[in-house]
C-alpha positions in Angstrom: -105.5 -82.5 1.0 -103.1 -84.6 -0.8 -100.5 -83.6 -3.6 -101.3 -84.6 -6.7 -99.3 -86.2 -9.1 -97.0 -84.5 -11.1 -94.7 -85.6 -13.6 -91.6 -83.9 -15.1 -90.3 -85.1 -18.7 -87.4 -83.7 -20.2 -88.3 -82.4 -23.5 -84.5 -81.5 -25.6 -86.5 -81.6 -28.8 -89.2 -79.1 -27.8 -88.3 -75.6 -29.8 -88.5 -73.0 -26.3 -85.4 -71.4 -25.9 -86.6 -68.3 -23.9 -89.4 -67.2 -21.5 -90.5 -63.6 -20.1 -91.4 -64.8 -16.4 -94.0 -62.1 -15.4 -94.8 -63.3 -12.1 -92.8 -63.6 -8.8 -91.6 -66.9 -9.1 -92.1 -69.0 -6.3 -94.2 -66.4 -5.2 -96.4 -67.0 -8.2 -98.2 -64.1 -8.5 -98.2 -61.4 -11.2 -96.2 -58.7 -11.0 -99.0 -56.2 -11.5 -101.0 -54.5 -8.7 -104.8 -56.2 -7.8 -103.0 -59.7 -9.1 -103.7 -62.5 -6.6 -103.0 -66.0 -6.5 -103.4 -69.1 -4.2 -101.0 -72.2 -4.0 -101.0 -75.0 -1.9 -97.7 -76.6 0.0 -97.1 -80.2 0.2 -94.0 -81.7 2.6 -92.4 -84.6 1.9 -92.7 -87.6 2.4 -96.2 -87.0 3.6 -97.1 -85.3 0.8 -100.0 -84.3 2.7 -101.3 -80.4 2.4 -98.9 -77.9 5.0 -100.9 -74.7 4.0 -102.7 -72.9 1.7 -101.1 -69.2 0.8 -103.3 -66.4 -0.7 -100.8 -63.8 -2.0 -101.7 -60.2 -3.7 -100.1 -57.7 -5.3 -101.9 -54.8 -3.1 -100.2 -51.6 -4.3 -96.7 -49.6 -5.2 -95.1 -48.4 -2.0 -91.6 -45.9 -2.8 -88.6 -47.3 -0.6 -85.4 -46.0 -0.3 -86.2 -43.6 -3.6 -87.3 -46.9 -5.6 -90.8 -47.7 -6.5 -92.0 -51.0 -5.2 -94.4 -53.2 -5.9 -95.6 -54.8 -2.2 -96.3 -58.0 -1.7 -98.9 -59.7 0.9 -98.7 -63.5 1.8 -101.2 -65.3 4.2 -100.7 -68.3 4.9 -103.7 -70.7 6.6 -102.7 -74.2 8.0 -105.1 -76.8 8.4 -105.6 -76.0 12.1 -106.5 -72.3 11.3 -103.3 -70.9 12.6 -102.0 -68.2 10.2 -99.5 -66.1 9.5 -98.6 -62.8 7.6 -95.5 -61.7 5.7 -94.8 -58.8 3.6 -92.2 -58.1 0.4 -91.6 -54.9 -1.5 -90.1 -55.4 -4.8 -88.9 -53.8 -7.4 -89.1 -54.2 -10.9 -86.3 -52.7 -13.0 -86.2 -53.6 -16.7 -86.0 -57.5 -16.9 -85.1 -58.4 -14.0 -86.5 -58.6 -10.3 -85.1 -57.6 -6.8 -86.4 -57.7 -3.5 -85.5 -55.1 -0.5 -87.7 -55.4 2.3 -89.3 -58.4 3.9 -91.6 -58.4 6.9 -93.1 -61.6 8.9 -95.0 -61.3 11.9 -95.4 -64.3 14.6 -98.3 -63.3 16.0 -100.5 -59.9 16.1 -98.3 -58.1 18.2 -95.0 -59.2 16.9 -92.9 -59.3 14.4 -89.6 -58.2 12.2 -88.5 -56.3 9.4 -85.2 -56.8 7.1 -84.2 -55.1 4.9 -82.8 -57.4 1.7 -79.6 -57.0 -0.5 -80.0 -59.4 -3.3 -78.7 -59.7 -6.2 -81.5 -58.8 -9.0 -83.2 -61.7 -10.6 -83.4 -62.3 -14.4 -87.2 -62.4 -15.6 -86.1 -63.3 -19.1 -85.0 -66.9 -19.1 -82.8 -68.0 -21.6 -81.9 -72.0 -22.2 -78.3 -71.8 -20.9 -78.4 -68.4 -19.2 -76.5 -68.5 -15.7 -75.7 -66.3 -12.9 -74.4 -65.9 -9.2 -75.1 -63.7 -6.6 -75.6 -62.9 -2.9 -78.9 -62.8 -0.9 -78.3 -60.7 2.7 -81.4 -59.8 5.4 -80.6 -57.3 7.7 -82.3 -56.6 10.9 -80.3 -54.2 13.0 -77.0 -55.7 13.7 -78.9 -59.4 13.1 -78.0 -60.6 9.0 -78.8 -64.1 7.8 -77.1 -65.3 4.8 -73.9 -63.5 4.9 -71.0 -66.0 3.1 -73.7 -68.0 0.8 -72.5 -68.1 -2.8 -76.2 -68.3 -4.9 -76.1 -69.7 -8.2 -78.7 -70.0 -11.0 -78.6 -71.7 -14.1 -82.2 -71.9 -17.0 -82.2 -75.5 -18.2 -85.0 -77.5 -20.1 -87.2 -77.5 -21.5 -89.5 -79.9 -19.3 -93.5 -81.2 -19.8 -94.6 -80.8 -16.8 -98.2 -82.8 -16.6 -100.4 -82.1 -13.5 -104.7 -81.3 -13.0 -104.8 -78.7 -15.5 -103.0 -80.6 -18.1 -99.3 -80.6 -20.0 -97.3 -77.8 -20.1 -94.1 -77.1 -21.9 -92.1 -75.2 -19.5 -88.4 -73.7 -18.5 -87.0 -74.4 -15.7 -85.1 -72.2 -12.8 -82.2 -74.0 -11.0 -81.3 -71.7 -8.4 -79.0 -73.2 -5.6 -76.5 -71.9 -2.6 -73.7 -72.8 -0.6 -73.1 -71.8 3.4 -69.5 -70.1 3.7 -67.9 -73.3 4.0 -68.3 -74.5 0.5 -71.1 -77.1 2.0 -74.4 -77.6 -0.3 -77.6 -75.7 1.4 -80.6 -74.8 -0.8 -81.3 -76.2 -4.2 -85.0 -74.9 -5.8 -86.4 -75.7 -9.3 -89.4 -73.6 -10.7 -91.0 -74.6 -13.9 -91.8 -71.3 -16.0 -94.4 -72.1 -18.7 -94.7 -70.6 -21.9 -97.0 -68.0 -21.1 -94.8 -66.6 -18.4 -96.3 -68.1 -15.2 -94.9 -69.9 -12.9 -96.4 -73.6 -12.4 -94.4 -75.8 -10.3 -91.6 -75.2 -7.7 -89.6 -77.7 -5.4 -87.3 -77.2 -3.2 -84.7 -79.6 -1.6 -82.1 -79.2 0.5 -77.9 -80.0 0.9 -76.1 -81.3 4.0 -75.7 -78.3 5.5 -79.6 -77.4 6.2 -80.9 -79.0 9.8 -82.9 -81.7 8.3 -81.2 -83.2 5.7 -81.2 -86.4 8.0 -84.8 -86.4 8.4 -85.4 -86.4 4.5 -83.5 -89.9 3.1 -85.7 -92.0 1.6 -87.2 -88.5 -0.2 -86.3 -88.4 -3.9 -82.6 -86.7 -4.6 -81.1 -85.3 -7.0 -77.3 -85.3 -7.9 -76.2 -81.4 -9.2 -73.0 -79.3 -8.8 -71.3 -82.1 -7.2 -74.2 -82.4 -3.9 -76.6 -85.1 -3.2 -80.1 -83.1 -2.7 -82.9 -84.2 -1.0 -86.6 -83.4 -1.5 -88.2 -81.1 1.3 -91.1 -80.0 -0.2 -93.6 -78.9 -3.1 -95.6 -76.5 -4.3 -98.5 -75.8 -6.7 -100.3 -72.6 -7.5 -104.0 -72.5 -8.3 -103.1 -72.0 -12.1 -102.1 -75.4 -12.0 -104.2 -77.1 -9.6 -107.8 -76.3 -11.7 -108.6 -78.5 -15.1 
């Protein structure tokens, strides 16, 4: 019910240069159908358990002429509320893009968006960097219109937590809102086998609670002052 302890050392002198991500990043599950993983999400500066999430790989769904993979996420909170989303993806070469996203507040309602993103790489190289757009479209309704996403593969990082040290990539990926003002920054650890072990998100003065998180641990990068929101750690990680 309580985070454990993770610790992240950089590790310059480590000999990984480049990692085939094979799952769906902070998604954490493979990206092959009947794959299924759990992962657990900690908010700081409680650090106490938010929700568990069961996710799957349930099938390949064709969209818009592409073939998807489609994604299920449950989520269970500690007061038995739940919630259901759904993401088709596709997988095109090396690199991963989603286009539809579906999240439902209760059994009788919900939405659909469509997503235009720009693909992710799955094959991280040390010093590989990229930018991009990420657009949901309901209808007339969009969210994220005018952010600028970056991403940037630095490392590598040990990255020592209950099943043990791992030598691992990481993912910077971070966005500004349409007036140049910091919003998201995320960091996902990539191990050496491909999976995805450890993600954390903060966030820049533009989200709502940037406020509500000093004291949180921050992070200085691209000229913003981040702050900690949460973390997360998939099952991979979590059992010796």
């Amino acid at each position: 019910m309580t985070e454990p302890e993770v610790t992240v050392t950089p590790r310059p002198d480590a000999p990984l240069e480049e990692v085939l991500r094979v799952d769906a990043g902070s998604g954490f599950t493979p990206l092959e159908v009947g794959a299924q993983t759990k992962w657990a999400f900690y908010d700081w500066p409680e650090r106490q358990l938010t929700n568990v999430s069961h996710t799957r790989i349930v099938g390949t769904m064709r969209y818009r002429g592409d073939e998807c993979l489609e994604y299920l996420d449950h989520v269970i909170f500690p007061d038995h509320e739940q919630s259901l989303s759904r993401s088709l993806f596709v997988v095109a070469g090396e690199t991963l893009r989603q286009v539809l996203f579906e999240s439902r507040e209760s059994e009788t309602r919900g939405k659909m968006e469509e997503a235009d993103a720009t693909p992710e790489p799955l094959r991280l190289k040390l010093g590989l960097s990229w930018t991009g757009h990420e657009v949901y479209r309901c209808g007339s309704e969009e969210r994220g219109a005018g952010e600028v996403h970056h991403g940037l593969v630095d490392g590598p990082f040990a990255v020592s937590v209950g099943a043990g040290r791992m030598l691992c990539l990481r993912e910077n990926l971070w966005s500004f809102g349409s007036d140049g003002t910091g919003h998201v920054l995320a960091e996902l650890y990539v191990a050496e086998n491909g999976r995805s072990i450890y993600f954390r998100r903060f966030n820049g003065p533009a989200w709502r609670n940037y406020g509500e998180l000093a004291g949180c641990p921050e992070r200085d990068h691209d000229g913003v002052r981040w702050r900690l929101w949460y973390e997360c750690l998939p099952d991979i990680s979590l059992r010796r």
